[in-house]
C-alpha positions as a Python dict, from the first residue, in 0.01 Angstrom:
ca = {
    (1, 'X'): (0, 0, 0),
    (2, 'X'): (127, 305, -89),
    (3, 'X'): (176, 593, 169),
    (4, 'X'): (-3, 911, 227),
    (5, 'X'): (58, 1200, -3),
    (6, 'X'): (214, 1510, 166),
    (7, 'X'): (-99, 1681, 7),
    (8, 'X'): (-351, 1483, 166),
    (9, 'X'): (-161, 1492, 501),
    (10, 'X'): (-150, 1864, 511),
    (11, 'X'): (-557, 1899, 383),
    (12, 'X'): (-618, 1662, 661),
    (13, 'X'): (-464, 1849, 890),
    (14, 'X'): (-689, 2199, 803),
    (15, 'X'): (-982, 2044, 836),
    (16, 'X'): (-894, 1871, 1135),
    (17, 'X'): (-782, 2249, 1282),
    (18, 'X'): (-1132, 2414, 1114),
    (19, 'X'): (-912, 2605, 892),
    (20, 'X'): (-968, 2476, 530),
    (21, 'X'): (-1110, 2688, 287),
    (22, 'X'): (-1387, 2622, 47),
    (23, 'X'): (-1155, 2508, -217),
    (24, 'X'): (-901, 2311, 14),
    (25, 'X'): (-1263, 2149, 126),
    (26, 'X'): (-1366, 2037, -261),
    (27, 'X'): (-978, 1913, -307),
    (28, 'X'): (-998, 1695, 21),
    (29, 'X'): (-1321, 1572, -102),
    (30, 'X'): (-1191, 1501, -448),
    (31, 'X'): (-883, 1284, -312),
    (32, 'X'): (-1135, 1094, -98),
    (33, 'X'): (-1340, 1049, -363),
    (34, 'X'): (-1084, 889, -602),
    (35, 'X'): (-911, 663, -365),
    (36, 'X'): (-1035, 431, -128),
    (37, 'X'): (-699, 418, 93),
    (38, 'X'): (-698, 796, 140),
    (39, 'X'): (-1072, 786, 260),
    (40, 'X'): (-918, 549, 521),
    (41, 'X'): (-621, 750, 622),
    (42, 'X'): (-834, 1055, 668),
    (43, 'X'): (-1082, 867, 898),
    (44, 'X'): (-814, 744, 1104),
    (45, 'X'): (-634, 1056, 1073),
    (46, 'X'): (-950, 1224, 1253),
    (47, 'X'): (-976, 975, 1528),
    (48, 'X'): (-633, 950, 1617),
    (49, 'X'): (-642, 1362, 1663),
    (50, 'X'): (-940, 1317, 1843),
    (51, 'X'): (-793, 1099, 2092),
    (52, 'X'): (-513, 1298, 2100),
    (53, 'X'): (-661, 1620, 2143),
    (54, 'X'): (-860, 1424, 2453),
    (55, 'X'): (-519, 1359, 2663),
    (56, 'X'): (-405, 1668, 2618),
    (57, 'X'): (-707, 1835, 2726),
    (58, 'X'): (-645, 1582, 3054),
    (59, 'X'): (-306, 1653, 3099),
    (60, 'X'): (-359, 2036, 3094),
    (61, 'X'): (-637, 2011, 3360),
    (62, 'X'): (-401, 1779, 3580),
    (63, 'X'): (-75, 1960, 3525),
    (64, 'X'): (-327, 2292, 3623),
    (65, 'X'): (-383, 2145, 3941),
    (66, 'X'): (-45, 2286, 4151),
    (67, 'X'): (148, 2557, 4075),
    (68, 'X'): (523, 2498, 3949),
    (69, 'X'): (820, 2498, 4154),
    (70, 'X'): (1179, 2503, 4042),
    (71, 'X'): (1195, 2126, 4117),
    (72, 'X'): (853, 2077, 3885),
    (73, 'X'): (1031, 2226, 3585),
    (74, 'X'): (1241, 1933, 3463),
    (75, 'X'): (923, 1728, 3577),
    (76, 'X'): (726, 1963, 3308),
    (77, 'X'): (989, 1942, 3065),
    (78, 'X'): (916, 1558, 3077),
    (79, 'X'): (597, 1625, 3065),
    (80, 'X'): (624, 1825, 2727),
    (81, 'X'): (835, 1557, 2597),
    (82, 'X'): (562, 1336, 2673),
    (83, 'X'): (325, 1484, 2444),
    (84, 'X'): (512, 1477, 2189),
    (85, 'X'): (607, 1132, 2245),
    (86, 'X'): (217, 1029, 2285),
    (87, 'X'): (214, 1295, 1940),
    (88, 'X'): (449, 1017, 1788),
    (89, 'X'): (326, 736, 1892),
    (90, 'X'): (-63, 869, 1812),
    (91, 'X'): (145, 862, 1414),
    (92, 'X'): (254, 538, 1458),
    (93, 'X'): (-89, 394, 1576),
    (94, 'X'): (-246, 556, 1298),
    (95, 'X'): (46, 457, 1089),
    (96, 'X'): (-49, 80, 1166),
    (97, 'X'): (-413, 120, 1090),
    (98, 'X'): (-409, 309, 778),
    (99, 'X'): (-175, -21, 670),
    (100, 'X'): (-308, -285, 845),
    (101, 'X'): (-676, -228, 941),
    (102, 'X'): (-985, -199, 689),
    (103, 'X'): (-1316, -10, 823),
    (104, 'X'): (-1665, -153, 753),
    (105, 'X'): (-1767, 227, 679),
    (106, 'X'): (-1512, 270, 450),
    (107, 'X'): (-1783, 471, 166),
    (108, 'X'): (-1932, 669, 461),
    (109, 'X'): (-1907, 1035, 452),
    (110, 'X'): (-1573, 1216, 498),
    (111, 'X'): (-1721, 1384, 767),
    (112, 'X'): (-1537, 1717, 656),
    (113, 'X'): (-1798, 2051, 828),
    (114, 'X'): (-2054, 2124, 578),
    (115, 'X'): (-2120, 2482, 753),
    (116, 'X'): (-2397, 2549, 981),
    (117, 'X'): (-2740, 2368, 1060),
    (118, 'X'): (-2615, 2063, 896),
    (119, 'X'): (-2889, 1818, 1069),
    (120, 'X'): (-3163, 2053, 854),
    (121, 'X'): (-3251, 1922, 493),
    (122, 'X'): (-3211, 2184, 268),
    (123, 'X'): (-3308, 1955, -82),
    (124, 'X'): (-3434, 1628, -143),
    (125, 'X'): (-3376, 1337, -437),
    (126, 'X'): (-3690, 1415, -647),
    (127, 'X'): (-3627, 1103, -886),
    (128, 'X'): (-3314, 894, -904),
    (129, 'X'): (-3196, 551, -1101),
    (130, 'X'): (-2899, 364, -961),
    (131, 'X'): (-2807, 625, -726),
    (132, 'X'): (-2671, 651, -322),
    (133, 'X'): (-2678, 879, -58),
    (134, 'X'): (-2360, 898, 159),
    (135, 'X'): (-2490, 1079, 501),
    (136, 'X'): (-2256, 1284, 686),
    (137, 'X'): (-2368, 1101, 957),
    (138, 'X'): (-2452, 700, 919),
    (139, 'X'): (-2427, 422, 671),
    (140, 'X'): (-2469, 468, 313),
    (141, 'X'): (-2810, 366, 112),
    (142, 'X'): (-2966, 315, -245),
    (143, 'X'): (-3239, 549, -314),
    (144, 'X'): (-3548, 449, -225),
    (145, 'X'): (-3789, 726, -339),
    (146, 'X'): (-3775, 939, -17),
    (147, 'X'): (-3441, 1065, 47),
    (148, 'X'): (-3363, 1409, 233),
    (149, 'X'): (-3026, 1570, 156),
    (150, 'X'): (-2853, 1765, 460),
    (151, 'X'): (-2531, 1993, 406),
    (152, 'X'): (-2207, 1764, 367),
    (153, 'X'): (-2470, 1488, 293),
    (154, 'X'): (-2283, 1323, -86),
    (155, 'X'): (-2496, 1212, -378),
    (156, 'X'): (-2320, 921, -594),
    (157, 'X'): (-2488, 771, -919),
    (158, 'X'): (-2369, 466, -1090),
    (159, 'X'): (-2252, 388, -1457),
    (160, 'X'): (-2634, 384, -1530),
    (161, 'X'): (-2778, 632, -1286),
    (162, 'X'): (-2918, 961, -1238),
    (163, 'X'): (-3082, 1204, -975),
    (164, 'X'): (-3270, 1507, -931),
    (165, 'X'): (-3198, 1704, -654),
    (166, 'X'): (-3444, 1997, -574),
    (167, 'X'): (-3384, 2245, -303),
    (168, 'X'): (-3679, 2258, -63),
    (169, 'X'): (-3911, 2575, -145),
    (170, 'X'): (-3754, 2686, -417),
    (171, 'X'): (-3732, 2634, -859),
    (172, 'X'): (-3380, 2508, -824),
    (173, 'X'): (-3270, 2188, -906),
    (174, 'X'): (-2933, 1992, -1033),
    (175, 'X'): (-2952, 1680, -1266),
    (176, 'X'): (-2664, 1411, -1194),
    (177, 'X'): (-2553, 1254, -1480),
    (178, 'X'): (-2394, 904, -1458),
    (179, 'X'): (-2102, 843, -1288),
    (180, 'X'): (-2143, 1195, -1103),
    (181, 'X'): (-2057, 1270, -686),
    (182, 'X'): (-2156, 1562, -556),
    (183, 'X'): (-2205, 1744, -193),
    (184, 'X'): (-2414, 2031, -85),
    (185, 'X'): (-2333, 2307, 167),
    (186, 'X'): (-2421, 2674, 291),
    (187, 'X'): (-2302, 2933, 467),
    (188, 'X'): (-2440, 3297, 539),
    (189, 'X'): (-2451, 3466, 147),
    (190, 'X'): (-2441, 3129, -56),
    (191, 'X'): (-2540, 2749, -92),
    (192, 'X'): (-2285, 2542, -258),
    (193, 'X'): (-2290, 2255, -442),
    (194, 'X'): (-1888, 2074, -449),
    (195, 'X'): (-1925, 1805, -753),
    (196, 'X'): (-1572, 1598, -721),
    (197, 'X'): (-1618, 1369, -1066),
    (198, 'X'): (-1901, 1421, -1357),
    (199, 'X'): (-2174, 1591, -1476),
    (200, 'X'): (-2422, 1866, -1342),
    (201, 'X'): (-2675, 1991, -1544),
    (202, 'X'): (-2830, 2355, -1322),
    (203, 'X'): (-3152, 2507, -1353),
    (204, 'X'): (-3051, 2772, -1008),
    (205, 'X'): (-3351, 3001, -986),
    (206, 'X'): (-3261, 3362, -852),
    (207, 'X'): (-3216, 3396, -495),
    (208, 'X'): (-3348, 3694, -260),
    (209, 'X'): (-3111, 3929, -113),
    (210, 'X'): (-2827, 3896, -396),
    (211, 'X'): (-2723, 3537, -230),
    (212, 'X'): (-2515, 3357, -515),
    (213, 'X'): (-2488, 3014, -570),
    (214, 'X'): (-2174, 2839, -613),
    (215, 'X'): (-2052, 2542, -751),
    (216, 'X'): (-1691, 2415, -672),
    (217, 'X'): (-1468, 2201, -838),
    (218, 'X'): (-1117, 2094, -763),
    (219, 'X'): (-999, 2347, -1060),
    (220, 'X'): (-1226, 2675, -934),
    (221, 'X'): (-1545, 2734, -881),
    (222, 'X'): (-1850, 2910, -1067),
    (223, 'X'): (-2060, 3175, -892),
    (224, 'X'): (-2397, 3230, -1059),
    (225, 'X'): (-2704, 3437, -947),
    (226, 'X'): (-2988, 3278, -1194),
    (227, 'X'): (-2877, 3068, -1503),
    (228, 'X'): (-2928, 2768, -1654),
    (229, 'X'): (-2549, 2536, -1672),
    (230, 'X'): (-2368, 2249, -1690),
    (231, 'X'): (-2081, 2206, -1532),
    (232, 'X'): (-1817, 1856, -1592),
    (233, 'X'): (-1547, 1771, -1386),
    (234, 'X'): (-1276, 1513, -1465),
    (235, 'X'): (-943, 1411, -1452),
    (236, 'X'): (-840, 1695, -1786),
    (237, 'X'): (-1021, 1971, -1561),
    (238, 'X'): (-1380, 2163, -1528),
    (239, 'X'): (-1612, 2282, -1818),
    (240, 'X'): (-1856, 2544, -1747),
    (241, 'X'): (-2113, 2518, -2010),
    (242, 'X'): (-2373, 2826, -1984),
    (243, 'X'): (-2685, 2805, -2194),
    (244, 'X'): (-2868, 3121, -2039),
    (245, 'X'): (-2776, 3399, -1788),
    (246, 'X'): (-2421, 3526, -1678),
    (247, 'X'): (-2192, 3276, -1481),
    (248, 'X'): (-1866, 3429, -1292),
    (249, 'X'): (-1560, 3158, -1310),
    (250, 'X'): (-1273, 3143, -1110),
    (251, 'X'): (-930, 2935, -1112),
    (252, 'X'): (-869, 2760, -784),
    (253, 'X'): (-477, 2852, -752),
    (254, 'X'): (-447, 3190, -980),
    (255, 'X'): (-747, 3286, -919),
    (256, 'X'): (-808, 3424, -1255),
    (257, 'X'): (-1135, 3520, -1313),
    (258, 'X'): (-1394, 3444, -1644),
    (259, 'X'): (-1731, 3610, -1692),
    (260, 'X'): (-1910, 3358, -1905),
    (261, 'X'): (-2220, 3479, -2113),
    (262, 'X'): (-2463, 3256, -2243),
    (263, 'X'): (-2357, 3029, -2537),
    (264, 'X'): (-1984, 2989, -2426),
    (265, 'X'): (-1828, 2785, -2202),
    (266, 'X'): (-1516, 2830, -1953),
    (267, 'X'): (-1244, 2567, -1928),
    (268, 'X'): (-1065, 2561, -1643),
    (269, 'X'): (-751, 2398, -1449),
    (270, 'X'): (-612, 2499, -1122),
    (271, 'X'): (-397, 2763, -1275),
    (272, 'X'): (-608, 2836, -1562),
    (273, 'X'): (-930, 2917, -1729),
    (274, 'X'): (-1032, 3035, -2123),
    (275, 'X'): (-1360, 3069, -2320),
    (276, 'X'): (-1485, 2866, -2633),
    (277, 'X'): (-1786, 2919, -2801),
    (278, 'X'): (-2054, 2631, -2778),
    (279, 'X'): (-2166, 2424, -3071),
    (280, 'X'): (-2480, 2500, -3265),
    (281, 'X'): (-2712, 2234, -3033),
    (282, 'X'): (-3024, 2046, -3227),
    (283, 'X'): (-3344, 2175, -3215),
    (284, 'X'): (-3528, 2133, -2857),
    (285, 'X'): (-3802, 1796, -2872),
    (286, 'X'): (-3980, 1613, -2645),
    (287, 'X'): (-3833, 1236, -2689),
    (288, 'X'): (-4067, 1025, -2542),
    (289, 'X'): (-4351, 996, -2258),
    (290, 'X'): (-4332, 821, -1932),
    (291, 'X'): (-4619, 711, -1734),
    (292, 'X'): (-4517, 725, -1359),
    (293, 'X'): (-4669, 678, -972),
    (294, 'X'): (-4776, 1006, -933),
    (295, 'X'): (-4699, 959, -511),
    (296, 'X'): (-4304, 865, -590),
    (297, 'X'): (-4253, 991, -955),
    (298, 'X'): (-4122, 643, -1037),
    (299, 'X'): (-4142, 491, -1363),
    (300, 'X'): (-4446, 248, -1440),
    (301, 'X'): (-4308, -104, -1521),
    (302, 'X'): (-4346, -175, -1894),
    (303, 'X'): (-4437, 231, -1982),
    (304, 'X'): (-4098, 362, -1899),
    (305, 'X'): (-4174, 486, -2297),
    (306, 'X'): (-4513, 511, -2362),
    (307, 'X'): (-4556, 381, -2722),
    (308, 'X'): (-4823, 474, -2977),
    (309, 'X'): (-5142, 289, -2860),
    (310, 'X'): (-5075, 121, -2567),
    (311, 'X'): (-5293, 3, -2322),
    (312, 'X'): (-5335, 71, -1969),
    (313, 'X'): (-5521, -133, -1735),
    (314, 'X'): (-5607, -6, -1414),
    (315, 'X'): (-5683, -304, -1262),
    (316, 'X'): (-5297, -450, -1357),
    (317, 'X'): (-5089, -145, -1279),
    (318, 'X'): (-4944, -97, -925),
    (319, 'X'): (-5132, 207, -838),
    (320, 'X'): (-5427, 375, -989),
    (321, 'X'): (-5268, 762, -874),
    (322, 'X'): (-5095, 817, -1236),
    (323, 'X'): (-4862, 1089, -1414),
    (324, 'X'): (-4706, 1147, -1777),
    (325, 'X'): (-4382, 1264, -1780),
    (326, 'X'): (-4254, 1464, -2117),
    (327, 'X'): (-3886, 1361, -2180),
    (328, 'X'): (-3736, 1654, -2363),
    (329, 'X'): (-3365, 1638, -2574),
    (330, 'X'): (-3195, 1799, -2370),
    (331, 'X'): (-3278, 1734, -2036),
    (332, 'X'): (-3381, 2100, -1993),
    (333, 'X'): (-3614, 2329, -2144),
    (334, 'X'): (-3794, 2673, -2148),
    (335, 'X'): (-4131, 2502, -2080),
    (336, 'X'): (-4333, 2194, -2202),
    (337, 'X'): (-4689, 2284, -2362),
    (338, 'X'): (-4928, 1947, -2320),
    (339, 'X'): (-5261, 1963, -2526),
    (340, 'X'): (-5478, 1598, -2360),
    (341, 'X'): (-5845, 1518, -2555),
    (342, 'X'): (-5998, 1176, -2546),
    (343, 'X'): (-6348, 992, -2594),
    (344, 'X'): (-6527, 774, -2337),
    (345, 'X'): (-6564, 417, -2481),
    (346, 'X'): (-6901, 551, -2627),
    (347, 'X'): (-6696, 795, -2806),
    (348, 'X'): (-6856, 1129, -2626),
    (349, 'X'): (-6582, 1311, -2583),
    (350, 'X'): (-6419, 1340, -2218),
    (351, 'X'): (-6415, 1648, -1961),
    (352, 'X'): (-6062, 1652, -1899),
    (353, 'X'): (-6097, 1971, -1642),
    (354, 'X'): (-6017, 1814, -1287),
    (355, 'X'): (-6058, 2021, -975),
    (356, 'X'): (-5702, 1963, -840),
    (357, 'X'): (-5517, 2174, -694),
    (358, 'X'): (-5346, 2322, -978),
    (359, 'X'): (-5560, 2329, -1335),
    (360, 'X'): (-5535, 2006, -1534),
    (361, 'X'): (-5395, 1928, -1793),
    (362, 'X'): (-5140, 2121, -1703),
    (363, 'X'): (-5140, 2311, -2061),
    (364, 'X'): (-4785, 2498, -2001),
    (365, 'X'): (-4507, 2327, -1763),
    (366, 'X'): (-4216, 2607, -1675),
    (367, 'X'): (-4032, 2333, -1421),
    (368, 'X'): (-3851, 1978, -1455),
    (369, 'X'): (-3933, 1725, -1465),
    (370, 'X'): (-4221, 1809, -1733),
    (371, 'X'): (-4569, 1649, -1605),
    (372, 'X'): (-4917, 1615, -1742),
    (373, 'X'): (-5032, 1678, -1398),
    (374, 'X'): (-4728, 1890, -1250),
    (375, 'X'): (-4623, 2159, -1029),
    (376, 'X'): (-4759, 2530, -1038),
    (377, 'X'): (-4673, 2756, -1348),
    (378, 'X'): (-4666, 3051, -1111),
    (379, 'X'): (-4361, 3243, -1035),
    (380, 'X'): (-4323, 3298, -662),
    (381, 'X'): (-4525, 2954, -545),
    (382, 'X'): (-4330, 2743, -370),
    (383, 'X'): (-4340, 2403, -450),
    (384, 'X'): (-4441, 2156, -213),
    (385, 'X'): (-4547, 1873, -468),
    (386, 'X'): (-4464, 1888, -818),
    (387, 'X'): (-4678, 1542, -960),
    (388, 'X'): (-5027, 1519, -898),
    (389, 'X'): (-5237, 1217, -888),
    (390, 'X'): (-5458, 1169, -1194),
    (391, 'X'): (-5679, 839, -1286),
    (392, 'X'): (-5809, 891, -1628),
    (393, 'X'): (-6142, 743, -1719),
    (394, 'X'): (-6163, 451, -1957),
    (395, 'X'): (-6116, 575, -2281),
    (396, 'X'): (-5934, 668, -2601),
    (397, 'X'): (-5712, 941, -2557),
    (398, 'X'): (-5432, 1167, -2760),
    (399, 'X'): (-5127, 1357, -2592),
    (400, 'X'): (-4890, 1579, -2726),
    (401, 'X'): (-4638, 1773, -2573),
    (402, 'X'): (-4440, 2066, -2735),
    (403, 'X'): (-4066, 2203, -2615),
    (404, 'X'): (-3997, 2563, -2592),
    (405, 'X'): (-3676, 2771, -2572),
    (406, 'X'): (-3814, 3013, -2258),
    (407, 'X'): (-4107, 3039, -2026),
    (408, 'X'): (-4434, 3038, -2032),
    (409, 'X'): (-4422, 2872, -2364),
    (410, 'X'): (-4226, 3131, -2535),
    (411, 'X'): (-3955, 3165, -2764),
    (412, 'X'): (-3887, 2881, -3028),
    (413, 'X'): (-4077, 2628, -3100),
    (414, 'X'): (-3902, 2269, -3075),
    (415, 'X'): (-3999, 1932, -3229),
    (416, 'X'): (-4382, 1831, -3066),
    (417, 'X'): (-4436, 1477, -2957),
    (418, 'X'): (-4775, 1262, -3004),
    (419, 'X'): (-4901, 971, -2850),
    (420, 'X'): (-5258, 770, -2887),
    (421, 'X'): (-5367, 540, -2597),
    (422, 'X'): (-5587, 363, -2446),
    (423, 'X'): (-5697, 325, -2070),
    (424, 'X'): (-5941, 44, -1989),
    (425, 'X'): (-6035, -104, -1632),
    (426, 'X'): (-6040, -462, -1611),
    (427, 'X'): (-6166, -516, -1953),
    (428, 'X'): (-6020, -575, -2295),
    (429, 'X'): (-5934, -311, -2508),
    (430, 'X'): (-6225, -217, -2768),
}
């Protein structure tokens, strides 16, 4: 095994001593990240500091306990000498169990502070595939539809995975993309979100007060007050792709600084950062529908893509409390316009006005992830659900959904999709 880099030693050591600075922080978190041996060091690293920093707490209180005399002071000098001894030995111990001793919690998180009120959620996994949450504090788990994200809390998804993370009563959201780890934290004038490896796609909704937003890398970090982003870390450096607003960039080590307008992206390394333009992208479409469990916005088995008339039978699927998800190319768009009609088995056609608590069909979707039956269009709600239940009638129906550049449906038009289907309860199809 190989031995501790002087580099991880000495970021060890400023966290241990609450001293490490935002970008020391994301570098720590990168190493620990990336190598499974260093995760161990820094865990034993902590708890042989701890123990440490417990005798010499009780040695100070005993050696407090008389006053010194000329014949104490070689006494004291031992004393000293003894510290530094136990200071030596506390090495070697930890020495012996970064080489010798594997932990059971090895994945856990690093533990490094996340900043204050760290036991409050501040977002939560809206929708996730192959994905894990790393708590600050306690054993790692797969996502199971319900999981609340705390500062210093990480977010890992697989080869084949994905999450949404939404910030609790507020627009904003990130979008992992595969192989992607990420962290959140906050302090007074910004929340944070530290990606160590992958993909981010950002859809950060303006904050009150001028508070920024700020996502850090191990090459820099981006500060941005309302844009729309994506931001890729890897082993060449960071990308800082900006699609709409204004996004401030900044070199971890030179600190050079990059305003980055829409339709450019800024390349970074520690020491460096320069602009390219992006590519002409394709035309905005809607790819494909998804019927879901409108209570856990999971996929239904066998409709992950709704294809042109299928069936649904109420009395086969898992739940009767139902959602259509528009999948757009890419991921995120101005706004989703969904036109519904259909005709009862009689063919009279259907009253598709339900009293819920938003209008449906919800004709013009401004959030992700894009739903038939989906969160408020208004600008100021917060958003405590963002899927509504819905159990059509039996029936023949026809959905399409249409992409647009900005909000409220405005801007250009991108490719419309169109489905036909057919719910039935029970029965056969007609």
């Amino acid at each position: 095994m190989k031995t501790p880099s002087a580099e991880l030693i000495e970021l060890c050591g400023e966290v241990r001593d609450a001293i490490a600075t935002p970008e020391q922080i994301a570098r720590l978190e990168t190493l620990l990240a990336n190598d499974r041996e260093a995760r161990r060091f820094y865990r034993r690293f902590i708890q042989i500091s701890a123990g440490l920093e417990r005798y010499e707490q009780c040695h100070a209180g005993t050696a407090a306990t008389a006053p010194a005399t000329p014949a104490d002071r070689p006494r004291r000098r031992i004393g000293r000498a003894t510290q530094w001894l136990a200071l030596a030995a506390g090495f070697a111990v930890l020495a012996s169990l970064y080489f010798n001793v594997r932990s059971r919690t090895e994945d856990a998180a690093p533990g490094i502070s996340p900043g204050p009120a760290a036991d409050t959620p501040i977002a939560y996994i809206q929708q996730a595939r192959a994905c894990m949450l790393v708590p600050r504090v306690g054993p790692p788990a797969e996502f199971n539809g319900s999981f609340q994200v705390r500062p210093g809390d990480i977010v890992t998804t697989a080869a084949n995975g994905s999450a949404v993370i939404r910030f609790t009563n507020e627009k904003t959201l990130f979008i992992l993309s595969a192989d992607t780890r990420a962290w959140l934290s906050q302090d007074e004038g910004s929340k944070i979100v530290h990606l160590t490896s992958g993909e981010i796609l950002c859809d950060i909704a303006k904050q009150a007060g001028g508070n920024q937003w700020r996502i850090i890398t191990a090459d820099g970090e981006a500060k941005v007050l309302g844009t729309r982003l994506a931001v890729t870390a890897n082993t060449a450096g960071t990308r800082v792709a900006v699609t709409s607003g204004r996004v401030r960039v900044t070199t971890r080590d030179s600190r050079q600084t990059v305003e980055t307008p829409a339709g450019f992206a800024a390349q970074l390394t520690p020491t460096t950062a320069r602009l390219v333009k992006l590519a002409p992208t394709e035309p905005t479409r809607v790819t494909t529908f998804t019927v879901v469990n409108a209570d856990t916005n999971a996929a239904i088995a066998g409709f992950e893509s709704l294809a042109d008339d299928s069936v649904l039978d109420l009395a086969t699927l898992p739940t009767r409390r139902l959602n259509i998800r528009a999948n757009c190319a890419p991921q995120l768009v101005g706004a989703v316009r969904f036109a519904l009609t259909g005709t009862d088995p009689g063919g009279k056609a259907l009253d598709l006005v339900v009293p819920l608590a938003y209008s449906f069909p919800n004709q013009i979707e401004n959030y992700f992830p894009y739903m038939l039956a989906g969160d408020p269009s208004i600008e100021g709600e917060n958003l405590p659900q963002h899927s509504f239940p819905w159990t059509p009638p039996a029936g023949r129906y026809t959905l399409t959904a249409t992409p647009y550049a900005n909000m409220k449906g405005s801007g250009a038009r991108g490719e419309p999709l169109t489905v036909h289907f057919e719910v039935v309860d029970g029965g056969a199809p007609r």
